[in-house]
LOGUFI-297143 format. One line per field, with one value per atom (N, C-alpha, C, CB): residue in one letter; atom name; x, y, z. Coordinates in Angstrom, 2 decimals, decimal comma. Glycine has a CB too. Layout:
BEGIN
type: c(A / ...) $
atom: c(CA / ...) $
u: c(X / ...) $
v: c(Y / ...) $
w: c(Z / ...) $
This chain:
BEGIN
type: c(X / X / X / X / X / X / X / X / X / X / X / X / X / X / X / X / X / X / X / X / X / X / X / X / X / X / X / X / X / X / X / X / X / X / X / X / X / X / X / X / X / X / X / X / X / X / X / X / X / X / X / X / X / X / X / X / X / X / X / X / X / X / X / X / X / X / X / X / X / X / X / X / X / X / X / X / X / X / X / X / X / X / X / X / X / X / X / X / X / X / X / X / X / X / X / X / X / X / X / X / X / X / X / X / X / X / X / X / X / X / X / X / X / X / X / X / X / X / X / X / X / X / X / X / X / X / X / X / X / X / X / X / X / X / X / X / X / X / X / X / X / X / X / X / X / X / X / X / X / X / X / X / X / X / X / X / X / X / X / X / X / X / X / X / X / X / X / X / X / X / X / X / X / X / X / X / X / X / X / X / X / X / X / X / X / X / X / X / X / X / X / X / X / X / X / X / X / X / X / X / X / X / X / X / X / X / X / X / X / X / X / X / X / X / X / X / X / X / X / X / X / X / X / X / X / X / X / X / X / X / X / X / X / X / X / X / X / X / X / X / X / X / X / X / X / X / X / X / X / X / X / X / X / X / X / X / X / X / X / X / X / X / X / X / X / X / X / X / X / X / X / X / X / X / X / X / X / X / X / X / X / X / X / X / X / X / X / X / X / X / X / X / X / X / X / X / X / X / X / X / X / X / X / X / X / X / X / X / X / X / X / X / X / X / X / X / X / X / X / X / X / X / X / X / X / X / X / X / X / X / X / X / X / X / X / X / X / X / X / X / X / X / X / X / X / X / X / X / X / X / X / X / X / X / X / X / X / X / X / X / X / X / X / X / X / X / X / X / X / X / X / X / X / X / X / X / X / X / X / X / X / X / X / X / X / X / X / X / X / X / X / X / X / X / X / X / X / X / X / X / X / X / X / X / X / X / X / X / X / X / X / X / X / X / X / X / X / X / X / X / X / X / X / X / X / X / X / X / X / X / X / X / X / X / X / X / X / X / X / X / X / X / X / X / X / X / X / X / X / X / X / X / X / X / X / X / X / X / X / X / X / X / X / X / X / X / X / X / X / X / X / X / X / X / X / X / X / X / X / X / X / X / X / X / X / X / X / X / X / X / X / X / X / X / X / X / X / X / X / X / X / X / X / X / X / X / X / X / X / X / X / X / X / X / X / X / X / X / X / X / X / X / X / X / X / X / X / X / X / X / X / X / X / X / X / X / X / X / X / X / X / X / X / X / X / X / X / X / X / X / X / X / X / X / X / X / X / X / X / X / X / X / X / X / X / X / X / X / X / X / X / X / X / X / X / X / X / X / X / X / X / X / X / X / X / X / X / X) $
atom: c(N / CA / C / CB / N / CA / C / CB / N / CA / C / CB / N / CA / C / CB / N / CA / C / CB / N / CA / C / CB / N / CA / C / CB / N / CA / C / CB / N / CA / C / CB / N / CA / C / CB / N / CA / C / CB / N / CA / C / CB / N / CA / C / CB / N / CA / C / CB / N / CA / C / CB / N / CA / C / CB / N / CA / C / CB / N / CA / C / CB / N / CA / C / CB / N / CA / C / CB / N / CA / C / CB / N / CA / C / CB / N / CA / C / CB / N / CA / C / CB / N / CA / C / CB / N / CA / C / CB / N / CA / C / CB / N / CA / C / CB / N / CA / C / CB / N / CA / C / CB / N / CA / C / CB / N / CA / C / CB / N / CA / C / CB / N / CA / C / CB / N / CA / C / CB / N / CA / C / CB / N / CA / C / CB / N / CA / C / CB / N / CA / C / CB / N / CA / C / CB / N / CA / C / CB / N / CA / C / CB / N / CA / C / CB / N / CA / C / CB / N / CA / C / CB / N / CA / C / CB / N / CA / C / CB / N / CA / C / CB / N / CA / C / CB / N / CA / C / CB / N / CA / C / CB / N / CA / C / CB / N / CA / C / CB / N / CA / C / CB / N / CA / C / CB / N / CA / C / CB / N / CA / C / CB / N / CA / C / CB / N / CA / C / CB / N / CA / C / CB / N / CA / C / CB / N / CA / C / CB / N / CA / C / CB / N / CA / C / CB / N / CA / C / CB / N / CA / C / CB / N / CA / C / CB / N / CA / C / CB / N / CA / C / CB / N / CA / C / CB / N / CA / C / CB / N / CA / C / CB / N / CA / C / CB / N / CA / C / CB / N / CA / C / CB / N / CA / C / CB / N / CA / C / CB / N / CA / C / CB / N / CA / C / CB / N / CA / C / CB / N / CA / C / CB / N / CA / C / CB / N / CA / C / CB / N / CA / C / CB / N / CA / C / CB / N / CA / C / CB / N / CA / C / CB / N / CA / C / CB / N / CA / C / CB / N / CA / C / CB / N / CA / C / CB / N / CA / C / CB / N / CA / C / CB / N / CA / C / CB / N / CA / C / CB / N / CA / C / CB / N / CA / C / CB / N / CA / C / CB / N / CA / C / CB / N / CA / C / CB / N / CA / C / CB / N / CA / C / CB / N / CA / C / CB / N / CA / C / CB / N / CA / C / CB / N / CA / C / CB / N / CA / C / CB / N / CA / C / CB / N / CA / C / CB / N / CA / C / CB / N / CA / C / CB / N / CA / C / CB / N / CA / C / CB / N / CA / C / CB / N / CA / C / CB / N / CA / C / CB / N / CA / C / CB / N / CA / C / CB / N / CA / C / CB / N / CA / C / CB / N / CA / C / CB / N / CA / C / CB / N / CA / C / CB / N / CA / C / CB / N / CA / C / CB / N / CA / C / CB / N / CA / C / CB / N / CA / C / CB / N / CA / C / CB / N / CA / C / CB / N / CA / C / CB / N / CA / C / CB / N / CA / C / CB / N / CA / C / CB / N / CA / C / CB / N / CA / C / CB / N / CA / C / CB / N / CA / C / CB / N / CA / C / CB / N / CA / C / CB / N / CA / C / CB / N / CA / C / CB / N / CA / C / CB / N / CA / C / CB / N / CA / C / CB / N / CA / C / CB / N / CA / C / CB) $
u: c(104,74 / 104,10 / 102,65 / 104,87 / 101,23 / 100,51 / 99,93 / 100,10 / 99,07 / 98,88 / 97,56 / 99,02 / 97,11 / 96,06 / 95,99 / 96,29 / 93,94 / 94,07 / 93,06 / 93,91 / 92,83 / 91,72 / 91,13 / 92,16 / 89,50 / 89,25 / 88,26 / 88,99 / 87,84 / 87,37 / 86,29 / 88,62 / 84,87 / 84,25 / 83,78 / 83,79 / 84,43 / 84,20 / 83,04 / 85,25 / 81,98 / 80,98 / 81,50 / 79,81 / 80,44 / 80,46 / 80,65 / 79,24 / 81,61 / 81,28 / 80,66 / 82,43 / 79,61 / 78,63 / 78,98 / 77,18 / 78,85 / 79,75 / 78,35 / 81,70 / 78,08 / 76,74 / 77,13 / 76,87 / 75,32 / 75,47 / 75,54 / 74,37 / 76,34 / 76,72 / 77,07 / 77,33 / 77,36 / 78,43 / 80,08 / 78,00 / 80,55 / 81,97 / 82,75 / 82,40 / 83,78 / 84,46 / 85,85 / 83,66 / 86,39 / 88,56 / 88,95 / 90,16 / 88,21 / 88,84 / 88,47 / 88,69 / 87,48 / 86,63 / 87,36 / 84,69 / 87,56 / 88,17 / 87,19 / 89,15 / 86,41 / 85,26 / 85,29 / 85,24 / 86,34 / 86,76 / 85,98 / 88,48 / 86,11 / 85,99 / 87,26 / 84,81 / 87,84 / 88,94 / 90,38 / 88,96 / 91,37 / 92,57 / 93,62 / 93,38 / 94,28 / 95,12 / 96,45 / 95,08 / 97,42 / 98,65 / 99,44 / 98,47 / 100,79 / 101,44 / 102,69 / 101,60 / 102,10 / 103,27 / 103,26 / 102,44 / 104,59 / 105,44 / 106,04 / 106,66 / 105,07 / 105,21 / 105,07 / 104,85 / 106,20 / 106,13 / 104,25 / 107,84 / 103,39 / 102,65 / 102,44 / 102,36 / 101,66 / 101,49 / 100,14 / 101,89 / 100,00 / 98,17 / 97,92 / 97,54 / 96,76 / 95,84 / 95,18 / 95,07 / 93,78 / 92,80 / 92,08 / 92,55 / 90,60 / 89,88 / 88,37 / 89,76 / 88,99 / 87,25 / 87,66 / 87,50 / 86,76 / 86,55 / 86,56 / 85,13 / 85,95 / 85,71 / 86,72 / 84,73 / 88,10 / 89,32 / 90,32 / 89,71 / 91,28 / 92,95 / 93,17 / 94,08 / 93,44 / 94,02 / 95,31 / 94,48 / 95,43 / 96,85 / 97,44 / 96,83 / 98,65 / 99,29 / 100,16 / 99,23 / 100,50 / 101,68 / 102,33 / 101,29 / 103,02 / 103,74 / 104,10 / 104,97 / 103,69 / 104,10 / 104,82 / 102,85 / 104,04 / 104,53 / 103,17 / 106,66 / 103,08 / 101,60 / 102,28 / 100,68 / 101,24 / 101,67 / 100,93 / 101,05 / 99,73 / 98,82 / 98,05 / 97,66 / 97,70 / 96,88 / 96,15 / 97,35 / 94,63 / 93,49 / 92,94 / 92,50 / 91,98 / 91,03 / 89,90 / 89,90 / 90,06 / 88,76 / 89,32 / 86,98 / 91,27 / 91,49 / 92,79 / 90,33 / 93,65 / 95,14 / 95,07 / 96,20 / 95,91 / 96,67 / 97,92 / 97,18 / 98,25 / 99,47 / 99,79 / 99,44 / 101,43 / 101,57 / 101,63 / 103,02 / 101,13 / 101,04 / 101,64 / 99,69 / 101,95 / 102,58 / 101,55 / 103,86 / 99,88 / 98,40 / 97,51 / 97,57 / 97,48 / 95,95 / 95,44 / 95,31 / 94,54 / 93,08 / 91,37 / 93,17 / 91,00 / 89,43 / 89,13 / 88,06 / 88,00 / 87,50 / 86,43 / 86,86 / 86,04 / 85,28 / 85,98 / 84,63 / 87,29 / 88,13 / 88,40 / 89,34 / 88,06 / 88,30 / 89,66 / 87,15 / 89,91 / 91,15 / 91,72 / 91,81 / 92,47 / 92,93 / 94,97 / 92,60 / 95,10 / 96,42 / 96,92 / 96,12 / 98,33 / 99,10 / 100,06 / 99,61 / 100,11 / 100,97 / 101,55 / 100,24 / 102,73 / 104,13 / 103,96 / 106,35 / 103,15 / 102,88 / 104,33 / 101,83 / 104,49 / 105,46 / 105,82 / 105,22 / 104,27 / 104,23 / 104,63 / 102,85 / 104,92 / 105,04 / 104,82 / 105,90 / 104,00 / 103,12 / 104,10 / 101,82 / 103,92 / 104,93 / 106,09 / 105,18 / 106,20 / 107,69 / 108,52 / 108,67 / 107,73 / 108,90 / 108,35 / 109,18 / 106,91 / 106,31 / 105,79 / 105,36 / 106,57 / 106,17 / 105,00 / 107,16 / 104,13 / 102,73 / 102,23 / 102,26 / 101,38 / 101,10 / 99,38 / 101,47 / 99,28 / 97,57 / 96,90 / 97,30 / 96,31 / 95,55 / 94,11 / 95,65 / 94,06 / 92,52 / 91,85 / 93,24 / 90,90 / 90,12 / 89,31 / 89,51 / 88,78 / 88,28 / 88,21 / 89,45 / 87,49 / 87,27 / 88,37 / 85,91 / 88,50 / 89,56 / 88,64 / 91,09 / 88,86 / 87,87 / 88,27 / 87,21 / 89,27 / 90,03 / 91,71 / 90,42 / 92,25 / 93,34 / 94,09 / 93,08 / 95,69 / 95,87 / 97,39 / 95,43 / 98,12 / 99,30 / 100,57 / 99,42 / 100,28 / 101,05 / 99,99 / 103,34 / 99,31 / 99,16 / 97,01 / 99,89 / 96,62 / 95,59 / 95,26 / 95,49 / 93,76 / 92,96 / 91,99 / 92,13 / 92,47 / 91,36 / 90,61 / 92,17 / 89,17 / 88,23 / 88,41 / 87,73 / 89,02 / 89,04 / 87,64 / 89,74 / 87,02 / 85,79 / 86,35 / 85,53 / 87,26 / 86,79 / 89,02 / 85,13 / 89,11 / 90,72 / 90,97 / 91,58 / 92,53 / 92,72 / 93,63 / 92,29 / 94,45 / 96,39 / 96,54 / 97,32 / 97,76 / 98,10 / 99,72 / 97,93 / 100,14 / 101,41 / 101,76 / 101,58 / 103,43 / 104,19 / 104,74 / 104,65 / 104,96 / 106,11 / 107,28 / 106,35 / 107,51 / 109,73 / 110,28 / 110,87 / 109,47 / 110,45 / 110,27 / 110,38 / 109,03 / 108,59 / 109,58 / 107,10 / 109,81 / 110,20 / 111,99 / 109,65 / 112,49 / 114,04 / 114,00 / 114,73 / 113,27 / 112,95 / 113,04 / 111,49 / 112,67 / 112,46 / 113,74 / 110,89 / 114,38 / 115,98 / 116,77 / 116,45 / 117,05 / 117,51 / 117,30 / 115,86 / 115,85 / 115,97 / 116,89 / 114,84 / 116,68 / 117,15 / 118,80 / 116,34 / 119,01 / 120,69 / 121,42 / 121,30 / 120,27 / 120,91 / 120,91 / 120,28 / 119,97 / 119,88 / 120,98 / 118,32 / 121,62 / 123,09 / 124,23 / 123,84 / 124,82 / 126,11 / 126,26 / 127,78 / 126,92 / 127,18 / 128,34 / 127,73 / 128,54 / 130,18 / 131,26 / 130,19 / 132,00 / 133,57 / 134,16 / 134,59 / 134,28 / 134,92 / 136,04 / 135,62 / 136,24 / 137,20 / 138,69 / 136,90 / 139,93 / 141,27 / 141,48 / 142,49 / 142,01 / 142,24 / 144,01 / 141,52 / 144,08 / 146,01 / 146,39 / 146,37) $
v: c(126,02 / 124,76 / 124,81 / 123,55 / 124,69 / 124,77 / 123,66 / 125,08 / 123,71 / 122,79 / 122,21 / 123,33 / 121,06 / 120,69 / 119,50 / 120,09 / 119,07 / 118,53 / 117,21 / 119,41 / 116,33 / 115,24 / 114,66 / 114,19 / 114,82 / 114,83 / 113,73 / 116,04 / 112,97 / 111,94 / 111,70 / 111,06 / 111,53 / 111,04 / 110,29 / 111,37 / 109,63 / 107,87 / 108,04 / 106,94 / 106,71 / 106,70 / 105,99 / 106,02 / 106,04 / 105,64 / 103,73 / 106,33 / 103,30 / 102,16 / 101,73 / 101,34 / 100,44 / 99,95 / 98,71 / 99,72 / 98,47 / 97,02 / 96,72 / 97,06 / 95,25 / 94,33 / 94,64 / 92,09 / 94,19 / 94,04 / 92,39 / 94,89 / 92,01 / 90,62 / 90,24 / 90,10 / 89,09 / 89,03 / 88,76 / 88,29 / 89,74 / 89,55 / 88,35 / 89,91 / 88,04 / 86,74 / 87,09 / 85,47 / 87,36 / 88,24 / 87,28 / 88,32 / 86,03 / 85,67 / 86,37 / 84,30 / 86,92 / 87,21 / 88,46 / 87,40 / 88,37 / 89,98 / 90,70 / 90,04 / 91,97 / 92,69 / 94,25 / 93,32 / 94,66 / 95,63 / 95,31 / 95,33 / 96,56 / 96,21 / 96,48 / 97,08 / 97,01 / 97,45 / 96,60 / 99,29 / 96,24 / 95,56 / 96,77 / 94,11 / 96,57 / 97,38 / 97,00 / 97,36 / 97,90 / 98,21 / 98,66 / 99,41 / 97,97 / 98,63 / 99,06 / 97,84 / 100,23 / 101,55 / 102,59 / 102,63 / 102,63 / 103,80 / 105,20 / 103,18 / 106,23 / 107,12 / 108,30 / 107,04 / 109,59 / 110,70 / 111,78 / 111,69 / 111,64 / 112,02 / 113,55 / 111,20 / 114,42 / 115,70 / 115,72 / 117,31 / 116,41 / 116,27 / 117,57 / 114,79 / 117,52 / 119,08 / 119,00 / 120,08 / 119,57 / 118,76 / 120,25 / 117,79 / 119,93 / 121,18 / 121,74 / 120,70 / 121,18 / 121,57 / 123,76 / 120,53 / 124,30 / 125,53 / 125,97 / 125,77 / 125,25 / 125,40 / 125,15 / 124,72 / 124,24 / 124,36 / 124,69 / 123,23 / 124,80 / 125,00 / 124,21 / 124,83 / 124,82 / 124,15 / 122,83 / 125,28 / 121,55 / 121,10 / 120,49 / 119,99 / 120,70 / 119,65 / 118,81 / 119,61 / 117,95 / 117,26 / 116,28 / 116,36 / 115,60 / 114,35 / 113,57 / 114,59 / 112,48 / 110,80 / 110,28 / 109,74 / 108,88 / 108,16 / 107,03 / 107,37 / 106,76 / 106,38 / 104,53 / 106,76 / 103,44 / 102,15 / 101,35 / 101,70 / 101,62 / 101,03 / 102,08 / 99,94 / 101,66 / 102,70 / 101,57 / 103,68 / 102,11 / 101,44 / 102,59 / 100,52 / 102,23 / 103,60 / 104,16 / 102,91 / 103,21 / 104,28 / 104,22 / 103,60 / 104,40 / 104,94 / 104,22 / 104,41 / 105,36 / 105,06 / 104,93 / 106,00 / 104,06 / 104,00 / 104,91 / 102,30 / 105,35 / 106,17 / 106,71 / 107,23 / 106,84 / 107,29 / 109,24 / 106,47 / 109,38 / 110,83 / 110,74 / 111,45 / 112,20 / 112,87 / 113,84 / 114,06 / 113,07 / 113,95 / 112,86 / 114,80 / 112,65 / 111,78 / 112,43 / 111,27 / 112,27 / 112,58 / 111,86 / 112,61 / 112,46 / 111,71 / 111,09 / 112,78 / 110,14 / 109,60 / 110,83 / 107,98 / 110,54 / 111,90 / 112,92 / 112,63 / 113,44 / 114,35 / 114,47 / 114,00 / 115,54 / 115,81 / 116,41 / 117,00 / 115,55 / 115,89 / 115,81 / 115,37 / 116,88 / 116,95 / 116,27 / 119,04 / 115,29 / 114,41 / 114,80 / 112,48 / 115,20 / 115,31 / 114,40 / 116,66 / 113,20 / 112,01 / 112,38 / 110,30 / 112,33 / 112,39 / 111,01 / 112,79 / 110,60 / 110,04 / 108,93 / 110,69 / 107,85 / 107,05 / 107,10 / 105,97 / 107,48 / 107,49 / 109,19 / 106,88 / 109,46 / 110,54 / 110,76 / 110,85 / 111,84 / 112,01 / 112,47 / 113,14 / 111,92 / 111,80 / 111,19 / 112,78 / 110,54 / 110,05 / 111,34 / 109,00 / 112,64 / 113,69 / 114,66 / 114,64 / 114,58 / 115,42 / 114,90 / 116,20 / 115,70 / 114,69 / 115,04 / 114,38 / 113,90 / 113,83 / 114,15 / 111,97 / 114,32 / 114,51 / 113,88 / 116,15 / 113,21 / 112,74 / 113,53 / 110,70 / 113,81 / 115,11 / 115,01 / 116,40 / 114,36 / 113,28 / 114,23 / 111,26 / 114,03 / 114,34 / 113,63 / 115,58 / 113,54 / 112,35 / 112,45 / 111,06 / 111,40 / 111,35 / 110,55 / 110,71 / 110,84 / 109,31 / 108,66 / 109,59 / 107,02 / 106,21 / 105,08 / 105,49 / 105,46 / 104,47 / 105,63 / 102,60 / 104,98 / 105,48 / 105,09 / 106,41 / 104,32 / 103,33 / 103,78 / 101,48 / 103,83 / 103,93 / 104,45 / 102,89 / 105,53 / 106,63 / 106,32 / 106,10 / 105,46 / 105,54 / 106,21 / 104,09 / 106,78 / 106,75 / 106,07 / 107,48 / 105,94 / 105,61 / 106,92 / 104,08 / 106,79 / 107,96 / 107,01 / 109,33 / 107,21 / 107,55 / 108,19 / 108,40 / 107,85 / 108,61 / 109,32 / 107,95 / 110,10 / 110,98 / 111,26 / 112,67 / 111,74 / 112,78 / 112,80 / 115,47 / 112,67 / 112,94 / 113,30 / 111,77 / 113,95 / 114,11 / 114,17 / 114,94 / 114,51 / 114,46 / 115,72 / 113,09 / 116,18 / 117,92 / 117,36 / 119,61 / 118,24 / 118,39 / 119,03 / 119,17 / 118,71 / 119,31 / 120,31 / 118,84 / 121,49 / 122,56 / 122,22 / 123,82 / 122,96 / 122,63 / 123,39 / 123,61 / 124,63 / 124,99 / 124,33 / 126,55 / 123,75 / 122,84 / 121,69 / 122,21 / 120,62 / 119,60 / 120,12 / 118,98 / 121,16 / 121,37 / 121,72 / 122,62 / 122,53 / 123,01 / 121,64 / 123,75 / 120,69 / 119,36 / 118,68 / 118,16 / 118,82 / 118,26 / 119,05 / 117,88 / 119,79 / 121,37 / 120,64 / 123,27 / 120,80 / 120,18 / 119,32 / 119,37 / 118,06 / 117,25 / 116,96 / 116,58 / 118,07 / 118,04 / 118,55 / 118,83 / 119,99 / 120,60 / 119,87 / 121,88 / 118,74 / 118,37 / 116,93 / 118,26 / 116,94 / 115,90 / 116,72 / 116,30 / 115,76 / 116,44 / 117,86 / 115,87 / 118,19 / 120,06 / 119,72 / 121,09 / 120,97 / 121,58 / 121,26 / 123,74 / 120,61 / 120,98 / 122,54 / 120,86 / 122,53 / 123,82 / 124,45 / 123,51 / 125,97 / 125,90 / 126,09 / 126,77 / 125,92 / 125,26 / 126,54 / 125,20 / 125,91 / 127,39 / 127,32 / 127,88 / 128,26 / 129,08 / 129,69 / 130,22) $
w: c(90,42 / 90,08 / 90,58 / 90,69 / 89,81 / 90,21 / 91,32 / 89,35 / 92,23 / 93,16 / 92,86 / 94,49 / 92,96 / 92,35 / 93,99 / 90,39 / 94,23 / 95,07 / 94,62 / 96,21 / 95,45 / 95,03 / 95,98 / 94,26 / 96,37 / 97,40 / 97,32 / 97,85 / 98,57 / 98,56 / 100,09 / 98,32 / 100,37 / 101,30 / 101,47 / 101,59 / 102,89 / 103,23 / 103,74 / 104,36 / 103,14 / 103,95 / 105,36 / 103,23 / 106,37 / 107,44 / 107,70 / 107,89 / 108,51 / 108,09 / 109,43 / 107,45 / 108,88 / 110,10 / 110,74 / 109,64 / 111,77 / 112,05 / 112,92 / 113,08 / 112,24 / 113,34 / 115,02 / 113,09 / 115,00 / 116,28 / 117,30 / 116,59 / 116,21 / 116,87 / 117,77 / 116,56 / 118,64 / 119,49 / 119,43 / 120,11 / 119,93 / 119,84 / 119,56 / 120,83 / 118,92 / 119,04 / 118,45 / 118,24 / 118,93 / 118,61 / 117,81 / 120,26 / 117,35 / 116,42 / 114,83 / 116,57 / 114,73 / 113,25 / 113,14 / 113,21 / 111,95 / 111,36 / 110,99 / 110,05 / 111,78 / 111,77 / 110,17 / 113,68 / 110,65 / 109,15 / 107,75 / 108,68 / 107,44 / 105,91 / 105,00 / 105,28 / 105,64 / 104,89 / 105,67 / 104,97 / 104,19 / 105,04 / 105,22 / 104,16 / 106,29 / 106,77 / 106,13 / 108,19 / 106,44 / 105,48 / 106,63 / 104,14 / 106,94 / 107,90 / 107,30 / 109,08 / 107,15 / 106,34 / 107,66 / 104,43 / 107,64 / 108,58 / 108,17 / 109,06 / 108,02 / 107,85 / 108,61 / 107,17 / 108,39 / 109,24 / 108,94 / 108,70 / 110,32 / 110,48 / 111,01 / 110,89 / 110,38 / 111,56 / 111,90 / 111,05 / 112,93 / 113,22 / 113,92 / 114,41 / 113,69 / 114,72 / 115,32 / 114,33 / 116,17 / 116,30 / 115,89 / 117,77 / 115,81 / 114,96 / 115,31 / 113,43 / 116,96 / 118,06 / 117,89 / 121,10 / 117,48 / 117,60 / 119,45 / 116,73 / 120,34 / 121,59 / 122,78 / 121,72 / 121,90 / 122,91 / 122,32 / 123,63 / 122,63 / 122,18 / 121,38 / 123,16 / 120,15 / 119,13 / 119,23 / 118,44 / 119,27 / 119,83 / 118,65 / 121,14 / 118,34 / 117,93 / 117,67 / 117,62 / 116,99 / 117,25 / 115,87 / 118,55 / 116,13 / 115,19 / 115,99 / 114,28 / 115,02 / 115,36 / 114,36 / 115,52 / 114,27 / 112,85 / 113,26 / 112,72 / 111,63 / 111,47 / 112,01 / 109,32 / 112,08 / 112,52 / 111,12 / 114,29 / 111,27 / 109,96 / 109,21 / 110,45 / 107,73 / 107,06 / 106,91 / 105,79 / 106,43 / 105,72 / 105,26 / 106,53 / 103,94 / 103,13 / 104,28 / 101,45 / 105,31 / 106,79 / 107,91 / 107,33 / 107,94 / 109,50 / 109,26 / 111,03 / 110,41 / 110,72 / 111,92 / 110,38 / 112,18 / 113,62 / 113,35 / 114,15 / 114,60 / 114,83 / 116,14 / 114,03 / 116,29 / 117,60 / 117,96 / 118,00 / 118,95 / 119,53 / 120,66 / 119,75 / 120,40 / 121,90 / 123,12 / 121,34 / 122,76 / 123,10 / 123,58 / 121,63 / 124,39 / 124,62 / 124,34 / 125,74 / 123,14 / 122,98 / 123,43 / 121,72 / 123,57 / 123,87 / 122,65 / 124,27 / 122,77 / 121,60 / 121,32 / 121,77 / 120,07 / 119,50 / 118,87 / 120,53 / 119,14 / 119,15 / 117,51 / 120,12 / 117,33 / 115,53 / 115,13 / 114,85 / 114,18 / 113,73 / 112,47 / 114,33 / 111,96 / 110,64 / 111,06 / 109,91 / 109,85 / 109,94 / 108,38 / 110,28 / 108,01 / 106,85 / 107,18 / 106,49 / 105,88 / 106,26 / 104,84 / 106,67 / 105,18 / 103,55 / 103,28 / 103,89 / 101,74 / 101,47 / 100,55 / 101,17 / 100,41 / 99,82 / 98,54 / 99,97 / 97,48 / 96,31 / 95,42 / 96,16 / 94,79 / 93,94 / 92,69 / 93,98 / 92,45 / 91,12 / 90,10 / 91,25 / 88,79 / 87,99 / 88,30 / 87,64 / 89,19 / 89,86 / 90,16 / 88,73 / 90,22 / 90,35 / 91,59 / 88,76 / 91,83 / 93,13 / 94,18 / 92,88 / 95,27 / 96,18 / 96,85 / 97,10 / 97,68 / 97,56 / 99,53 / 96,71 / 100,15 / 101,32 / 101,09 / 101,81 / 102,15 / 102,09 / 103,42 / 102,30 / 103,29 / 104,02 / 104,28 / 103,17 / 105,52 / 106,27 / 107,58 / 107,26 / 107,32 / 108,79 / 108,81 / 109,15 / 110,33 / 110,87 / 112,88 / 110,18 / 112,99 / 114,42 / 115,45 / 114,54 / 116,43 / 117,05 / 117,79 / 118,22 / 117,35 / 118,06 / 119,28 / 116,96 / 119,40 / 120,30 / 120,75 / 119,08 / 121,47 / 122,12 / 123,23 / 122,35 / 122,89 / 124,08 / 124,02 / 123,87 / 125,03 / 125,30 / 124,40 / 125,64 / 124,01 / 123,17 / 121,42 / 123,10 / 121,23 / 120,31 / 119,97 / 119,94 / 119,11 / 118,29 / 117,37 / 117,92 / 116,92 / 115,75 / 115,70 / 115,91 / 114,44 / 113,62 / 112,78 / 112,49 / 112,69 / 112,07 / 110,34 / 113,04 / 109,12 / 108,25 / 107,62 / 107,47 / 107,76 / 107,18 / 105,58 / 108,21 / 105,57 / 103,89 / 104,17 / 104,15 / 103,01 / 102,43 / 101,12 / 102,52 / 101,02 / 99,52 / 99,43 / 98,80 / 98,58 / 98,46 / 97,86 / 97,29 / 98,35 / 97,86 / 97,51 / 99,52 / 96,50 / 95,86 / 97,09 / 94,39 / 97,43 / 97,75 / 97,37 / 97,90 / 97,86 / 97,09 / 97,01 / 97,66 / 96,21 / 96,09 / 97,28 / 94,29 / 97,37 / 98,43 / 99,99 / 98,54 / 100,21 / 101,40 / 101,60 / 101,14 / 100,22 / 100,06 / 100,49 / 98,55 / 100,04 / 99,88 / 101,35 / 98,67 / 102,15 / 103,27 / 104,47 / 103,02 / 104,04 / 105,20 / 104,83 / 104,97 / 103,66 / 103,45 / 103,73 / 102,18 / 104,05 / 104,49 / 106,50 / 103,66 / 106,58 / 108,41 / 109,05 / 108,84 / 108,03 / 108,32 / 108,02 / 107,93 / 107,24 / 107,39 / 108,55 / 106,34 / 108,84 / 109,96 / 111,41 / 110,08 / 111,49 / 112,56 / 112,47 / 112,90 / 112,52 / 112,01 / 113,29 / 109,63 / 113,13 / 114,32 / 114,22 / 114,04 / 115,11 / 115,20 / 114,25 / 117,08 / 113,86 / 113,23 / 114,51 / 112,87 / 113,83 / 114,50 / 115,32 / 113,14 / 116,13 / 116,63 / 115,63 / 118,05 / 115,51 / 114,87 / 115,69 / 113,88 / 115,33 / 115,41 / 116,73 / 113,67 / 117,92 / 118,27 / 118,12 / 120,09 / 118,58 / 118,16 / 118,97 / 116,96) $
């Protein structure tokens, strides 16, 4: 199946320099609280590669919240593959595939920064491969009978 991708760069968004007030909703973008299985990397050339999975808390088109098993610093660049809900043709399944900065970070959880994203087809053998995981990880087998 050929793989085809679609790529997209967020401009930067600017937020005044007003004074604060927690009541005003500052965003430009509304958030979406979709719960999905997340993987992440981070992609500094100058330290150890780390990474991990969570599950995302909110999406918006310029940044996810999500939980990690990494404190990261703010600044910290990072590429995130989230198994996306929707599927192309109703028959392939879809992965959204973001990098971006983390701009915040509080008690198991991150915010990324979305920079630039795109969505990649899944393979069949990837997709049969993660249903395949998740069977094996189900109760053990029964012992067999002893005699």
């Amino acid at each position: 199946m050929p793989r085809f991708c679609v790529s997209y760069t967020v401009e930067k968004e600017i937020v005044s320099e007003t004074p604060r007030n927690d009541n005003i909703e500052r965003r430009r973008s509304s958030r979406f609280p979709i719960e999905r299985e997340i993987r992440y990397k981070t992609l500094s050339q100058r330290t150890e590669m780390l990474q991990g999975v969570g599950k995302t808390l909110n999406i918006s088109s310029s940044g996810v919240l999500f939980t990690a098993n990494h404190d990261l610093p703010v600044g910290t660049r990072l590429e995130v593959s989230i198994s996306w809900p929707a599927q192309l043709n109703e028959k392939c399944l879809l992965n959204l595939v973001a990098r971006g900065r983390i701009t915040r970070g509080d008690s198991g959880s991150l915010a990324l920064q979305i920079q630039q994203y795109e969505f990649r087809t899944q393979s069949i053998a990837a997709a049969q491969n993660n249903n395949n995981n998740k069977e094996r990880h189900g109760p053990p087998p029964a012992p067999p009978p002893m005699h």
